[in-house]
N, C-alpha and C positions, 0 to 999 in steps of 0.2 A: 198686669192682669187684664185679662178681654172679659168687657162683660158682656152677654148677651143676653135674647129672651126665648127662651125654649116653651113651647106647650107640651101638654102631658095629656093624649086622650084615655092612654087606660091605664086605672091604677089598682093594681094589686098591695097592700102592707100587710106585714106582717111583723110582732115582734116577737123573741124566743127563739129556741133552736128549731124543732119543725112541727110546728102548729099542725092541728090531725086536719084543718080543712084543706091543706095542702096535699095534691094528688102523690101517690106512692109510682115513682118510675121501679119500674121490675129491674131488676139487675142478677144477671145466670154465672153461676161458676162455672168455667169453662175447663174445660180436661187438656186442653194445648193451646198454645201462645197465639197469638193474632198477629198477621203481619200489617203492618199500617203502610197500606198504598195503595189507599183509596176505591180498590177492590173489594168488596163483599163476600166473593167466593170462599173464603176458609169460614166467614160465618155461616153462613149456609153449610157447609162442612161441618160443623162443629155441631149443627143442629138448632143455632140460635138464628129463626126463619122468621119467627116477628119480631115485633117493637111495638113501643108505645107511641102511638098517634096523638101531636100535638097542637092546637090551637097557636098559630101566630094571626097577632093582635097589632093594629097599626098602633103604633107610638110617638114618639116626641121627633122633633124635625126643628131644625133653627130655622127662625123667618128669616125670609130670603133668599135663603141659600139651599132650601130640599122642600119637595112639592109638596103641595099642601093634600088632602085626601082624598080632596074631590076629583083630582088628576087620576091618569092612567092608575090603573091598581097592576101588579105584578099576577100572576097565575095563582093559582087555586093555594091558599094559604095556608102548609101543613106542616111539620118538621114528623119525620119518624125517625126514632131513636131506640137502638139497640145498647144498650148496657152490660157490662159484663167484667169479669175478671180472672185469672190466672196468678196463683201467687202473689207476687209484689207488683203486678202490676193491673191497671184499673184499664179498659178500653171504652170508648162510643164508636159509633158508626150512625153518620146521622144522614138524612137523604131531603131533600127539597127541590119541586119543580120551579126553575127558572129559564122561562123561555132564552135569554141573553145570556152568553158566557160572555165574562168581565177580567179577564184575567191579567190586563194592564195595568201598571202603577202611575200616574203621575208623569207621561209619557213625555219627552221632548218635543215640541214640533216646530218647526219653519215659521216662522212670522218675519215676514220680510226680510232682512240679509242677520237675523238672529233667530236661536233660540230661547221658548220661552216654556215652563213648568204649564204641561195643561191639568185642569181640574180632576181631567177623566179617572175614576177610581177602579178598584178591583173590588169582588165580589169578595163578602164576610160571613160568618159566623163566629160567636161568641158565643164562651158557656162563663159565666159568672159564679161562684162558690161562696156563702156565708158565711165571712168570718168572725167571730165573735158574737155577741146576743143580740143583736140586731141585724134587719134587713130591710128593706121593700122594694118591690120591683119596679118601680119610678124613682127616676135617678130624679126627679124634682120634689123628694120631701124631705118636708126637715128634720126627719130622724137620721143620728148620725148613727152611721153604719161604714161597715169595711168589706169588700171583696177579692179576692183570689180571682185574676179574669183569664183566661183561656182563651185568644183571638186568631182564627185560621185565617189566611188572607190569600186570595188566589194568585194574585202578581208576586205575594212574596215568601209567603209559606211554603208552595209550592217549589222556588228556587231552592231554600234551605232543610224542606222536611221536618221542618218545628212550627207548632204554633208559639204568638208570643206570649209569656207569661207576664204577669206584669198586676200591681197591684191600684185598684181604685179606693177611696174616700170620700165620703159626704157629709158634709152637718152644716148647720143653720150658723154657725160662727168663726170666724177665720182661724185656718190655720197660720203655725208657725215656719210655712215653708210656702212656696209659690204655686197658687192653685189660681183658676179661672172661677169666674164670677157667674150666677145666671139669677135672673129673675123666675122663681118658682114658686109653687103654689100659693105657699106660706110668708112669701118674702125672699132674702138673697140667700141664695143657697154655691157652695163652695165646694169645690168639685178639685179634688188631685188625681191624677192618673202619673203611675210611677213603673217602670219595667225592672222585670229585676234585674238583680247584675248577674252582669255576663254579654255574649255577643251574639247575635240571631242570625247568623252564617247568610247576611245580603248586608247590602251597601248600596249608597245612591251613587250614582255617577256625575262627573262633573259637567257642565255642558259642552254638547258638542261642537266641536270642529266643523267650520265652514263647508259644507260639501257632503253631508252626513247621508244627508237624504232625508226627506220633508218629515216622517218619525222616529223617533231612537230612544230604545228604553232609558229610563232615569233609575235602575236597580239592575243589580245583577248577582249572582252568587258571590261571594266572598269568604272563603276559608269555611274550617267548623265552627257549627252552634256550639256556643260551650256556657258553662255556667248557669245558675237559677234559671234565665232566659229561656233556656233552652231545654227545658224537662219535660216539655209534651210535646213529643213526638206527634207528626199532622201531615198529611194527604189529601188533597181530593181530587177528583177526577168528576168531569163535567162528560156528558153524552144524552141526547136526544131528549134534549130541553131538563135534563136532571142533576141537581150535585149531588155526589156521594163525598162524603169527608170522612176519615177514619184519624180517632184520636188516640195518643195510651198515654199515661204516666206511672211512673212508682206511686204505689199506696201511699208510701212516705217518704218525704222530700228533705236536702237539707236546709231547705230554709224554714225557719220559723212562722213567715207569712204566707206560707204554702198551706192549703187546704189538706187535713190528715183524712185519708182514704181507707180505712179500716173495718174488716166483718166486725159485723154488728155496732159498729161508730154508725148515728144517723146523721147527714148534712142535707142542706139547701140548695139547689143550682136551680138559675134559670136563663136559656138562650136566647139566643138574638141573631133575625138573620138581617143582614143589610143588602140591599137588593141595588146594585151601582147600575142594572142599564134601566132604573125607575127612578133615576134622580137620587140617588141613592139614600131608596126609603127602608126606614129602620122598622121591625116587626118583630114582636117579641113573647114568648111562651110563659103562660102562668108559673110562677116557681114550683117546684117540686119535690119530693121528699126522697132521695139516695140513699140505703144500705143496703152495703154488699150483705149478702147470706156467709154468716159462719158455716166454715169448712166443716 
């Protein structure tokens, strides 16, 4: 186990499924399917022209290793998110100004007569889901809670056309399986992040060959997404200084640890955008309260 110390500057809790002071995201039935590739235009078509304008909030940052707040800030701090559905499946389309596109993984590069893994990350978003009777939006308190997480990643998402699915954990007491350590508000707080199964259609590459040329991607595509991993379908597309990301899933999945997406089911999500050419500073949206409209 790594332990570290993380700060928390903003904290939203919540316990229960969706507390009323929790804002209501609008979510429209759509009359035809969405295609997810990071284009807008069939929303627009469809007639679904706004969204809901979201507050991202600076967040927690490990010492040492991501800048502290008083450092450079990223561009004007908004998430808009369009919500919607079609039958069996659930769609977002979410948009944020970021002057840098980030779309490298963990790149190779030259260091003298080797190759060595650079830091440099890809540009993120995260939607987080409420699973069972607890939540809060600081991954540093000690209410133990469980999420469904949804993470687009521009170096890798993009290769494969999925985001990765994958489940998180938190409580003030160890689990039975191998989680990492942090000092949080309350004391040691214990943290699992677990993907689910299946394959996320990229792969890391070995290091390269003498003569490569001073960068060389460390991911590449690799066959299909297949499996739980692989259930939300993900795009984005960067342009004059903007990401547009487009997400879908089935309403209902078959895993069990899957968030159930159902008219008139209410849930909990809240996002997270990670900002990689700001030192890769993490910003995140008050949770909110999702249901679809009965057909």
């Amino acid at each position: 186990m790594r332990r570290v110390w993380l700060g928390c500057l903003v904290l939203w809790s919540g316990v229960g499924w969706a507390e009323n002071r929790y804002a209501e995201l609008p979510v429209v039935r759509l009359s035809a399917p969405v295609v997810v590739d990071g284009d807008f235009a069939d929303w627009d078509a469809l007639g679904v022209t706004k969204g809901q304008r979201l507050a991202l909030s600076d967040s927690e940052w490990e010492a040492g290793t991501v800048s502290a707040p008083d450092e450079d800030d990223p561009p004007a701090r908004e998430l808009l998110v369009r919500a919607a559905y079609h039958e069996k499946h659930f769609y977002l389309a979410l948009e944020w100004p970021d002057a840098t596109m980030n779309a490298v993984y963990k790149p190779w590069k030259l260091a003298g007569e080797g190759y060595r893994r650079s830091r440099e990350v890809d540009d993120m978003l995260v939607v987080r889901w409420q699973l069972g009777d607890s939540f809060n939006a600081c991954m540093l308190s000690s209410t133990r809670y469980r999420t469904d997480v949804w993470r687009w990643s521009a170096g890798r998402s993009n290769l494969s056309g999925v985001a990765d699915d994958m489940r998180h954990e938190f409580a003030d007491k160890p689990f039975d399986k191998p989680a990492r350590e942090y000092e949080g508000n309350k004391g040691t707080i214990y943290f699992v992040n677990e993907p689910d199964a299946g394959f996320p259609g990229w792969q890391s590459l070995p290091t390269p060959k003498p003569g490569a040329g001073p960068v060389v991607p460390s991911v590449a595509k690799a066959g299909d997404p297949s499996g739980s991993r692989a259930d939300v379908a993900a795009k984005g597309h960067w342009k004059d200084g903007v990401w547009r990301v487009e997400m879908s899933r089935r309403l209902r999945t078959d895993d069990s640890e899957d968030v159930v997406l159902e008219p008139g089911v209410e849930q909990v999500a809240q996002f997270a955008v990670f900002y990689a050419g700001y030192r890769m500073r993490k910003f995140i949206t008050a949770p909110v309260r999702v249901r679809l409209p009965n057909g």
